[in-house]
C-alpha positions in Angstrom: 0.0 0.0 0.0 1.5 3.6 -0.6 1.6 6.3 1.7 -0.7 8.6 0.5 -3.7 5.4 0.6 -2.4 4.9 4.9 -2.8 8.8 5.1 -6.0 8.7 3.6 -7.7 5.8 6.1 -5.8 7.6 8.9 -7.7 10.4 8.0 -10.9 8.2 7.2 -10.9 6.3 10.6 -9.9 8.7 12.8 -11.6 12.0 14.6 -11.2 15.2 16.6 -7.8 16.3 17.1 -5.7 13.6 15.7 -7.8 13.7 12.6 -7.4 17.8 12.8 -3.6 17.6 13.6 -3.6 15.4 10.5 -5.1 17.1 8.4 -3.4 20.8 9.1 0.4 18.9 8.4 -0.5 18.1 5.0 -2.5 21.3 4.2 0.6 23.1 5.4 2.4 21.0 2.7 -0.5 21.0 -0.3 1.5 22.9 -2.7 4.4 20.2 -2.3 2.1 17.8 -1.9 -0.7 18.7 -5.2 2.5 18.4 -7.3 3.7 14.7 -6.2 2.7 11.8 -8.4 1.0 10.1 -5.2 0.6 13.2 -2.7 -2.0 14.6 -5.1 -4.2 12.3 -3.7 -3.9 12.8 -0.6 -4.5 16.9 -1.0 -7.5 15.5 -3.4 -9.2 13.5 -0.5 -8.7 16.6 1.9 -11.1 18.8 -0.9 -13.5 16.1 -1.3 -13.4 16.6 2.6 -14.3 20.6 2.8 -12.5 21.1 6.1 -9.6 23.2 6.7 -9.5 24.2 3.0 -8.6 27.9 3.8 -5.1 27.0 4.0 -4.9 24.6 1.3 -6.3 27.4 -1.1 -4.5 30.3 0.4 -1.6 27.6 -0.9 -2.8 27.5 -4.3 -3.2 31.2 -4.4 -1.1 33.0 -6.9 0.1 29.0 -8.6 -2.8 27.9 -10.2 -1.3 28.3 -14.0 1.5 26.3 -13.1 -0.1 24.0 -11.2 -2.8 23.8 -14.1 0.0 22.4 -16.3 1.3 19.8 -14.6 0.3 16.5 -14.9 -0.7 15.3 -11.1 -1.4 19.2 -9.8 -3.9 19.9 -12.7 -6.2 17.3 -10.8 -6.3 19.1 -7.7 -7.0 22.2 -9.2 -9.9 21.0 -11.4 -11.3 19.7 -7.9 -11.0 22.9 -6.2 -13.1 24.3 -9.3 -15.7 21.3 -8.4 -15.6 21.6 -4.9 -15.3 25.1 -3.8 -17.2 27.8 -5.9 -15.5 30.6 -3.6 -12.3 29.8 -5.0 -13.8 29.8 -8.5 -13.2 33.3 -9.7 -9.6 33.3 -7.8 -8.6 30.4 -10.2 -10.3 31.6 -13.2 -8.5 34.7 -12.8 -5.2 33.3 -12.8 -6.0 31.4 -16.2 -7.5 33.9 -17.8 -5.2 36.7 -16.9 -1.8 34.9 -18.1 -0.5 36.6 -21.1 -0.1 33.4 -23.1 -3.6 32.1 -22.4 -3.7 30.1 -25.7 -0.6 27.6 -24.5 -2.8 27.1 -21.6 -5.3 25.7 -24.2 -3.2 23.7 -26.2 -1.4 22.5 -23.3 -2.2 18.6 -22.4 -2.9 19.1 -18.9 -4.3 22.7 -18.6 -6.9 22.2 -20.8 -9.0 20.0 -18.7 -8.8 22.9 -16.1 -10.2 25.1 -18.4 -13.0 22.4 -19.7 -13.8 21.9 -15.6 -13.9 25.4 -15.5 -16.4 25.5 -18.0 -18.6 23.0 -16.8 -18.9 24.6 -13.1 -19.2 28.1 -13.9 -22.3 30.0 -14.7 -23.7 33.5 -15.3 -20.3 36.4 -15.4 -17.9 34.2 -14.4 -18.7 31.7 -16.9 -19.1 34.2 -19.8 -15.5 36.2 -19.1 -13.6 32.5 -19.3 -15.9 32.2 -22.9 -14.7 35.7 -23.7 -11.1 34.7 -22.9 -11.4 31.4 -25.1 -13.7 32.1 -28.0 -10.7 34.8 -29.6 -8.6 31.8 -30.3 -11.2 29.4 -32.4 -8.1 29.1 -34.3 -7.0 26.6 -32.3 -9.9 24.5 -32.7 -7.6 21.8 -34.7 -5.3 21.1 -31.8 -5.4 18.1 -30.3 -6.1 19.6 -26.6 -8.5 22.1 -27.7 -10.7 20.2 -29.9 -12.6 18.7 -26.5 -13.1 22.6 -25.4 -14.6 23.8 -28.8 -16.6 20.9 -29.5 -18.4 20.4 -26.1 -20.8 23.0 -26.0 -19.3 23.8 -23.0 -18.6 28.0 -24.5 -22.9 28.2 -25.0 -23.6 28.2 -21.4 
């Protein structure tokens, strides 16, 4: 068994402080931790959880491009999208904002961010990630973008 599926039963079976202490040491460590190719899972479980996200967020805060394009962190963010619509506009933001938005789009890991960002956003916040893809329809071809242009996921 790896680590990160002991953490998660710890977590699962146990309560009150133990389970708190727990849970604050890895959310102290969730930007180390989004980015490993087991920890991920472990940060994943503690969103699916909603407690003590403050401080896994506050984490994320200001990484979310780069943690978009990476293959095991690009999972946690697309469940903070999912999980905690606060943090929606924060993350959305920081996509849409980066001055090469169209390598976030054609990039393999990133553009399942955007796609879960599309799915859970409505109203404004939906519309200004829409505005931020529709200028580059050009890129409708590539293999990452295809899935984001062909969804219906820009009509919402």
């Amino acid at each position: 068994i790896h680590g990160c599926c002991v953490l998660q039963r710890c977590i699962a079976h146990s309560n009150g402080p133990h389970r708190d202490k727990l849970i604050t040491q890895i959310s102290r460590n969730g930007l180390l931790l989004a980015q490993d190719p087991f920890g991920n899972y472990v940060v994943q479980y503690i969103i699916e959880l909603k407690v003590n996200s403050g401080n896994l967020l506050s984490q994320f805060k200001g990484h979310n491009v780069h943690l978009s394009m990476q293959k095991f962190s690009s999972h946690v963010v697309e469940k903070c999208l999912k999980h905690f619509a606060e943090s929606r506009s924060q993350i959305i933001r920081e996509l849409t904002y980066v001055v090469h938005f169209e390598q976030l789009l054609q990039n393999p890991f990133a553009n399942y961010v955007i796609q879960s960002a599309l799915v859970v956003t409505k109203g404004p916040l939906h519309a200004s990630l829409v505005d931020a893809v529709r200028p580059h329809t050009i890129l409708r071809t590539s293999p990452y973008c295809k899935r984001i242009f062909s969804r219906n996921l820009l009509k919402k």
